[in-house]
C-alpha positions in Angstrom: 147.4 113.6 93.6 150.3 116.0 94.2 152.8 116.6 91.5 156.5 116.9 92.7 157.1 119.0 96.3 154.7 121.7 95.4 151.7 122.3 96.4 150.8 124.5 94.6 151.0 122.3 91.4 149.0 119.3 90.9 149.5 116.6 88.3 145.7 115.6 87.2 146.2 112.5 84.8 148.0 111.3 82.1 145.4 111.1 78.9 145.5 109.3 75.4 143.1 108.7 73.0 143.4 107.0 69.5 141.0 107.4 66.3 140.8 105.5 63.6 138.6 106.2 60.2 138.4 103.6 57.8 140.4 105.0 54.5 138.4 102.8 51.9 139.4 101.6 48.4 138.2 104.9 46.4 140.5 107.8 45.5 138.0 110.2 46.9 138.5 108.7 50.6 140.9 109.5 53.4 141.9 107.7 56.1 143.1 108.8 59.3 145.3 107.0 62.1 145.2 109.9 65.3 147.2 109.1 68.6 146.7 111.7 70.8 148.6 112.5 74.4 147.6 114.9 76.9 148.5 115.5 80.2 146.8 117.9 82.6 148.6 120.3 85.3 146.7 122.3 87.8 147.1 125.5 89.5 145.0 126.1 92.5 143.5 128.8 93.5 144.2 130.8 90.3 145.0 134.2 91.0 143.0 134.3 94.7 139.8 132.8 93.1 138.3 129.4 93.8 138.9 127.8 90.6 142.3 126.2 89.2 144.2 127.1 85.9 144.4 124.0 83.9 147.5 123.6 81.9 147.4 120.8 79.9 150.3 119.8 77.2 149.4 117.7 74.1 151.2 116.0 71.1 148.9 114.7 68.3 150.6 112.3 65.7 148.3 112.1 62.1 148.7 109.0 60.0 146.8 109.7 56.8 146.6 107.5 54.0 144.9 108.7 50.4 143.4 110.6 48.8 144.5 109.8 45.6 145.4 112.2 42.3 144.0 113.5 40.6 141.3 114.1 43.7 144.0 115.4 46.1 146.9 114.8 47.9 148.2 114.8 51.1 151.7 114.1 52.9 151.9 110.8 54.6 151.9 112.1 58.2 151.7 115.5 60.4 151.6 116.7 64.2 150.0 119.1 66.5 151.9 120.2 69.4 150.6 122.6 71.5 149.2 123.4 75.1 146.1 124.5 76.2 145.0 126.8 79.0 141.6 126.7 80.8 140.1 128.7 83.5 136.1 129.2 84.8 134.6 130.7 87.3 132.7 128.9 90.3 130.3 126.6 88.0 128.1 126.4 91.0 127.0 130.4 90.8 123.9 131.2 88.9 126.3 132.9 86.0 129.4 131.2 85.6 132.1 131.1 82.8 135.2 129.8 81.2 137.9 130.8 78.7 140.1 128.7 77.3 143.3 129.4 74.9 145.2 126.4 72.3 148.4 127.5 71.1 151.1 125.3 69.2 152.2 124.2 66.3 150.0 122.3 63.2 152.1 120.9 60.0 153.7 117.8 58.3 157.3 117.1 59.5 159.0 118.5 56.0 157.8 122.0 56.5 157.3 124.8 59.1 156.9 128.6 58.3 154.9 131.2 60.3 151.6 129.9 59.4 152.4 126.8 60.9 151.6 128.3 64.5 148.5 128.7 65.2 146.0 129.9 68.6 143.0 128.9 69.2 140.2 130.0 71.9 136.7 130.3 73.3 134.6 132.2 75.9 131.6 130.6 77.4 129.0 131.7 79.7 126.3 129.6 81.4 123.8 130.8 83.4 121.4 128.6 85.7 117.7 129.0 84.7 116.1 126.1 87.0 117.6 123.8 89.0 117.9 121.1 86.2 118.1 123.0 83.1 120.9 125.6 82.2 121.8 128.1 78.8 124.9 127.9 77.5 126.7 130.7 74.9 129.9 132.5 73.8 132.0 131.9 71.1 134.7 129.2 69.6 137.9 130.8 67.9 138.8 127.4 65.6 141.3 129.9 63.9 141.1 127.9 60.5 141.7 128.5 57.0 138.2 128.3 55.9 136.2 128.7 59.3 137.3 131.2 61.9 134.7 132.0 64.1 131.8 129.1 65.2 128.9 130.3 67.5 127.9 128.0 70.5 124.5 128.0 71.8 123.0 125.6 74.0 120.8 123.9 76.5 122.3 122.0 79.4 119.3 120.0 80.7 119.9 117.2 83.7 116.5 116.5 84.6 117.8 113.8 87.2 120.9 112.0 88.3 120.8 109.2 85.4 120.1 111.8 82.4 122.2 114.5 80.8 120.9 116.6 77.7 123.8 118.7 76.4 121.7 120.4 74.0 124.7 122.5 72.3 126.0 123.7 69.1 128.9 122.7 67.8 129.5 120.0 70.2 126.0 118.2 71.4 125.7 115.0 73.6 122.2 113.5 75.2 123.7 110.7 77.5 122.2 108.3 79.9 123.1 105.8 83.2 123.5 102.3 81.8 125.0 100.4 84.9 127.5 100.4 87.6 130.3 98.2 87.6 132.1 98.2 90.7 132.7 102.1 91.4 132.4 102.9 88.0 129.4 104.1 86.5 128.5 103.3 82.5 127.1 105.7 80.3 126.0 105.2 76.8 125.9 108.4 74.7 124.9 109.9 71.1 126.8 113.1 70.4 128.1 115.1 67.4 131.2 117.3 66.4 132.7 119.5 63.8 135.6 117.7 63.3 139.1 118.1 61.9 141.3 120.8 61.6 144.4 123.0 60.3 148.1 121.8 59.0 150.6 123.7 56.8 152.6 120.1 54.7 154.3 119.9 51.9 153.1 118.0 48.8 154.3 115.3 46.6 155.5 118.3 44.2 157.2 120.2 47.1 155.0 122.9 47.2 153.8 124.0 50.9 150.1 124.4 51.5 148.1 126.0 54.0 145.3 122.9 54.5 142.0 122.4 56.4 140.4 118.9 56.7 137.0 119.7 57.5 134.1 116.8 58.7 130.7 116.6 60.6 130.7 113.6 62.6 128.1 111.6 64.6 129.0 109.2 67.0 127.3 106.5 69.3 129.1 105.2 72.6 129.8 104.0 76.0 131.9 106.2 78.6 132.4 105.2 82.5 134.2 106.7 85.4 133.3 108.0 89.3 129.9 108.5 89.3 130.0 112.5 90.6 132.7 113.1 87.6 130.4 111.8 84.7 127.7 114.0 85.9 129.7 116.8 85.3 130.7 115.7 81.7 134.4 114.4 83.2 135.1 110.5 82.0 138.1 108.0 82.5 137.5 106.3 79.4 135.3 106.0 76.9 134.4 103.8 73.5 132.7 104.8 70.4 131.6 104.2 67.1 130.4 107.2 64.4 130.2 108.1 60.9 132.2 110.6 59.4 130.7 112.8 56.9 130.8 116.2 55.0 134.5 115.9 53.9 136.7 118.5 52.5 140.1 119.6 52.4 141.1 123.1 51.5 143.7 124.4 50.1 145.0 128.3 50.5 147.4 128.4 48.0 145.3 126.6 45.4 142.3 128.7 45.4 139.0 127.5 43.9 140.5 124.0 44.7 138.3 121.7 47.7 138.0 118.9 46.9 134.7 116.0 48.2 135.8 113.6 50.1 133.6 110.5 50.7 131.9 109.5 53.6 133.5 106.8 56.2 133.2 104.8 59.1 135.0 106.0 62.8 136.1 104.3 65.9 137.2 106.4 68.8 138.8 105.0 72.4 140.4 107.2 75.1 141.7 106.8 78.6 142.5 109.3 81.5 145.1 107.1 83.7 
């Protein structure tokens, strides 16, 4: 679909995506409310290669409820607004590769100060060892307070057209065909993350922290779309159900202060209009 009278830009699709983990009666839990819109622009033929530069703006809203002093505190609600850049090389070569860039800005409505900006990145080669199976590397720049730098190492193994093995650190998925429903294939997946991330927010007691909200997560679901697409890892919507676990905040300017969070139940939907 072409976007506006140029062809040289083309309007991709219109994303959102809402999760929900349950915040639980304890003062040691945190619940989460994320709404999350995207929309992705591409340029083609990215300086006189092949591939497109994928442009995609994005405005996160964070609903957060708990945890409760003397365990920690949080502000009510924060944002993330920021755009990300892609680009890869011709992913049909035997060594291909992508970069991508996140820049914008992470904190709670009351506050904004220079830490409050924040870029993110990774590089990632993949080279084709068989026909069906594939290694995957490079690095991911999260760019927070307590983690910087994650490795990613991998196996990308499709032995045939109804099985996909993303075998990859910090982000793997094993998914397989479960039906066809009119044009639409449906996949059921497992898959795992490193989840959360970095806000500056101000506190009840008007102090302004530097925070991470760090979690492992494990999820279970179902994802359809064009057939071709979800081969390639590329959905229009998806449905899932995990568990949330590992939990932390961290605070910079309260050193020596991180508190456990408990563990909790997650439900995840998304569309790509």
């Amino acid at each position: 679909m072409t976007w506006g009278t140029s062809p040289a830009l083309r309007f991709i699709t219109p994303r959102v995506r809402y999760t929900w983990v349950d915040g639980g009666d304890s003062a040691d839990n945190l619940g989460i409310n994320d709404f999350d819109f995207s929309a992705a622009l591409a340029f083609p033929s990215f300086l006189y290669s092949t591939q497109p530069l994928y442009v995609v703006p994005s405005f996160s809203l964070h609903l957060w409820s708990g945890p409760r002093p003397p365990v920690a505190e949080l502000p009510a609600n924060a944002y993330s607004g920021f755009l990300d850049f892609g680009w890869g090389t011709d992913p049909s070569r035997p060594l291909s590769g992508e970069v991508g860039v996140r820049m914008g800005a992470f904190s709670g409505f009351n506050t904004f100060n220079k830490y409050s900006w924040r870029i993110m990145g990774q590089g990632l080669f993949r080279a084709q060892m068989t026909p069906t199976l594939a290694f995957r590397g490079g690095v991911i720049y999260l760019n927070r307070n307590k983690i910087k730098l994650l490795p990613a190492i991998g196996l990308l193994w499709i032995p045939n057209s109804q099985t996909r093995f993303d075998i990859f650190f910090p982000r793997p998925k094993l998914s397989q065909r479960l039906t066809t429903l009119g044009n639409r294939d449906v996949w059921w997946y497992v898959g795992g993350e490193y989840g959360g991330g970095a806000w500056t927010v101000e506190t009840t007691k008007g102090m302004t922290e530097r925070t991470d909200i760090n979690d492992i997560r494990i999820m279970l679901g179902v994802e359809w779309g064009q057939p071709a697409l979800l081969q390639q890892g590329r959905r229009t919507g998806f449905l899932e159900v995990g568990w949330v676990m590992d939990r932390e905040i961290v605070y910079v300017e309260t050193p020596g202060t991180t508190p456990s969070l408990s563990n909790a139940l997650m439900l995840r939907a998304g569309l790509n209009y």
